[in-house]
C-alpha atoms as an extended CHARMM CRD file, in Angstrom:
* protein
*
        77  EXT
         1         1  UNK       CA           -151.0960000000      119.8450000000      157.6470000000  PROA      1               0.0000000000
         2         2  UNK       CA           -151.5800000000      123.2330000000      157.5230000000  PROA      2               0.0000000000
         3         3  UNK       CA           -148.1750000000      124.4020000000      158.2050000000  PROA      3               0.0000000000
         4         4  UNK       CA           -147.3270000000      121.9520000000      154.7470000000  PROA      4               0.0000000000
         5         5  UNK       CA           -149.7580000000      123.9360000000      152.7440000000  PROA      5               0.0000000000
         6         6  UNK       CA           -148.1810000000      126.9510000000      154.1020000000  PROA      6               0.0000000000
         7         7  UNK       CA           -144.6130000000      126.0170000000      153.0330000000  PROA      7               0.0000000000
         8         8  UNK       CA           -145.8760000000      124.9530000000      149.8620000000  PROA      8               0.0000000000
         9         9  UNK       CA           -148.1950000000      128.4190000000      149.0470000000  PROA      9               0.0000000000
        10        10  UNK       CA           -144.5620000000      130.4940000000      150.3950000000  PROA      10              0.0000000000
        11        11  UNK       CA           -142.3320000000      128.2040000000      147.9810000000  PROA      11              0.0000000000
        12        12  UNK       CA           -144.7110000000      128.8410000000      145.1160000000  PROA      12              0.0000000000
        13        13  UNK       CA           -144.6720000000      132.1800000000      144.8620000000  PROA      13              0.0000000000
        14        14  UNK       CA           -140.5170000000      132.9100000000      146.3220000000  PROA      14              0.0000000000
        15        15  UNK       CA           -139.5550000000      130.4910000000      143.4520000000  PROA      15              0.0000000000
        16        16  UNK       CA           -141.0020000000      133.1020000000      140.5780000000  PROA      16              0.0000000000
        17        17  UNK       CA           -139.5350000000      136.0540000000      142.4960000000  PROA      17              0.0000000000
        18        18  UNK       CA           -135.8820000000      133.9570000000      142.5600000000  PROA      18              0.0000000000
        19        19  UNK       CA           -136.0790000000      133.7280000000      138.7990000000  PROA      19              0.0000000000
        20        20  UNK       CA           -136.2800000000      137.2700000000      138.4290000000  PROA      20              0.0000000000
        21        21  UNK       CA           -133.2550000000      138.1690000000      139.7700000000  PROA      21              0.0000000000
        22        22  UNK       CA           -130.9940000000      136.0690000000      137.0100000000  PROA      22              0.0000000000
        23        23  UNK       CA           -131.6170000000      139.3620000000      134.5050000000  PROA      23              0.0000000000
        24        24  UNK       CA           -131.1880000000      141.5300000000      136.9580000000  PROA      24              0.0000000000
        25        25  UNK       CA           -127.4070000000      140.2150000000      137.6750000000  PROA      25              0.0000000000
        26        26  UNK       CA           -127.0640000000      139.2760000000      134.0200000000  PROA      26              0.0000000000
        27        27  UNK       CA           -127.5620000000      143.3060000000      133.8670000000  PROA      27              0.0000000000
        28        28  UNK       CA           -125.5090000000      144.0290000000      136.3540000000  PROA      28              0.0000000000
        29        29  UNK       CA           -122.7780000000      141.9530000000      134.6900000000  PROA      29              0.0000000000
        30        30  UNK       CA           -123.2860000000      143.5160000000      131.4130000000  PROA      30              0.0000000000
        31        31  UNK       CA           -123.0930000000      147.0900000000      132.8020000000  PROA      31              0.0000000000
        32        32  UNK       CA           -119.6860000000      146.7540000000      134.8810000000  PROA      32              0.0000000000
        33        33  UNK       CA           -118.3270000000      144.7900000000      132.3440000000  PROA      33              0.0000000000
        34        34  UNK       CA           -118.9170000000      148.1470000000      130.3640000000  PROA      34              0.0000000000
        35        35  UNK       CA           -117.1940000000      150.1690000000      132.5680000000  PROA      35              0.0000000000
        36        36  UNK       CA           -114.5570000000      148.0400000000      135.1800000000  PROA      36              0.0000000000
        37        37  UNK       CA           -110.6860000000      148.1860000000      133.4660000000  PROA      37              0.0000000000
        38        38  UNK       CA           -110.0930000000      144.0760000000      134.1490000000  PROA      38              0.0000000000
        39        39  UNK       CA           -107.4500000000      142.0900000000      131.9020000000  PROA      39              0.0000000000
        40        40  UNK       CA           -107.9970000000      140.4050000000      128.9530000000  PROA      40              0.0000000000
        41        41  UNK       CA           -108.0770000000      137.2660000000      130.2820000000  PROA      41              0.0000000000
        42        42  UNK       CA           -110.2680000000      138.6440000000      133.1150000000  PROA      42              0.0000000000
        43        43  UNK       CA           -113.2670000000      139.4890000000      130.9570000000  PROA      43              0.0000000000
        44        44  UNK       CA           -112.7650000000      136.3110000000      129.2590000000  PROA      44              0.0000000000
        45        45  UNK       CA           -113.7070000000      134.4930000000      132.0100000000  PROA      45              0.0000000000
        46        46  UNK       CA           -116.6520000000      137.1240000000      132.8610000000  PROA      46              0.0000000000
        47        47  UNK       CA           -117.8940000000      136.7260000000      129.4230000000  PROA      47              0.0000000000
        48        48  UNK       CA           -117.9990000000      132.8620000000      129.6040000000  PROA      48              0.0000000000
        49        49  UNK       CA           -119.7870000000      133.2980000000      133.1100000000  PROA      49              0.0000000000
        50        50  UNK       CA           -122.2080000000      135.4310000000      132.0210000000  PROA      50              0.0000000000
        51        51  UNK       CA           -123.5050000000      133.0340000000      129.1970000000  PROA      51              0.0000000000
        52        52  UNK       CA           -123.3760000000      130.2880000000      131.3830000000  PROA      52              0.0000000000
        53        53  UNK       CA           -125.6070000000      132.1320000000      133.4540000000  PROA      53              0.0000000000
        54        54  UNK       CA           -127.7930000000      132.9030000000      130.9030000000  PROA      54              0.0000000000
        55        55  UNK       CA           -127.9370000000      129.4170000000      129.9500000000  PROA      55              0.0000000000
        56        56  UNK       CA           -128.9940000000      128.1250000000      133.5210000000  PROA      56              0.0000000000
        57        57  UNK       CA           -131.2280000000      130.7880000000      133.7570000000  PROA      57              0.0000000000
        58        58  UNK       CA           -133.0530000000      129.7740000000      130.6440000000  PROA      58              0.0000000000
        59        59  UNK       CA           -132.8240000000      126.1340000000      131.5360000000  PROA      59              0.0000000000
        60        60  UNK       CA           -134.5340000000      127.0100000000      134.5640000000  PROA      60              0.0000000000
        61        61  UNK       CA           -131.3860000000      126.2690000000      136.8300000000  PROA      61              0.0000000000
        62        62  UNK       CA           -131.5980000000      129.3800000000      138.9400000000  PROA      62              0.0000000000
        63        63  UNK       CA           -129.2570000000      128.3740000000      141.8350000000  PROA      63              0.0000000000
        64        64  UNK       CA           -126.3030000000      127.4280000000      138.5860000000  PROA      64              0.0000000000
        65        65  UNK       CA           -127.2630000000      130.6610000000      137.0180000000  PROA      65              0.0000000000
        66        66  UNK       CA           -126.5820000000      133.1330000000      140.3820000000  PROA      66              0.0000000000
        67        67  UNK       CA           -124.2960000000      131.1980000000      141.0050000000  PROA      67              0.0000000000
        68        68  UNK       CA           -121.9790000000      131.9480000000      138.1140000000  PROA      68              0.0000000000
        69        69  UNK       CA           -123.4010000000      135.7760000000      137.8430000000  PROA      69              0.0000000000
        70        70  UNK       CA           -122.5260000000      136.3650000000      141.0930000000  PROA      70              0.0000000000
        71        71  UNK       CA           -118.8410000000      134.8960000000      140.5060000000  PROA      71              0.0000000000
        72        72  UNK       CA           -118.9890000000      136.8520000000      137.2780000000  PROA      72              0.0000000000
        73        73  UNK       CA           -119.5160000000      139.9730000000      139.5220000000  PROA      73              0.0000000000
        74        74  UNK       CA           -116.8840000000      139.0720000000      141.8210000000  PROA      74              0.0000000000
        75        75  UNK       CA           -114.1520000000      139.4890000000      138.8700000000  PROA      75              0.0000000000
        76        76  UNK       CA           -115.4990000000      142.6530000000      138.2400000000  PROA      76              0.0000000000
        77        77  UNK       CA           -115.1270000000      144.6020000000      141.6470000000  PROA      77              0.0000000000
């Protein structure tokens, strides 16, 4: 019972933390995006990842939202 209790106290308080890292990628993504040379139709597909993230992230989708940051950030190395 107590080892439930402790899961459940760890996942509370990792969840918040996890949501704070969607701005920081969605700033990430806005500042290489700023300064990466990528085609056209490369920062086409950035831009659309970086709203989707947004989107999840404000939805409270986390996992969605890093997820498509993160590919976002992959176009841009």
């Amino acid at each position: 019972m107590k080892a439930v209790l402790a899961t459940a106290i760890l996942l509370a308080l990792v969840s918040p933390a996890a949501a704070n890292q969607c701005p920081q990628l969605m700033n990430e993504v806005d500042a290489k995006l700023q300064t990466t040379q990528i085609s056209a139709a490369d920062k086409t597909k950035v831009t659309k990842l970086r709203q989707e993230g947004e989107a999840a992230h404000k939805a409270g989708d986390h996992a969605k939202s890093e997820a498509a940051l993160n590919e976002a950030l992959g176009l841009l190395k």
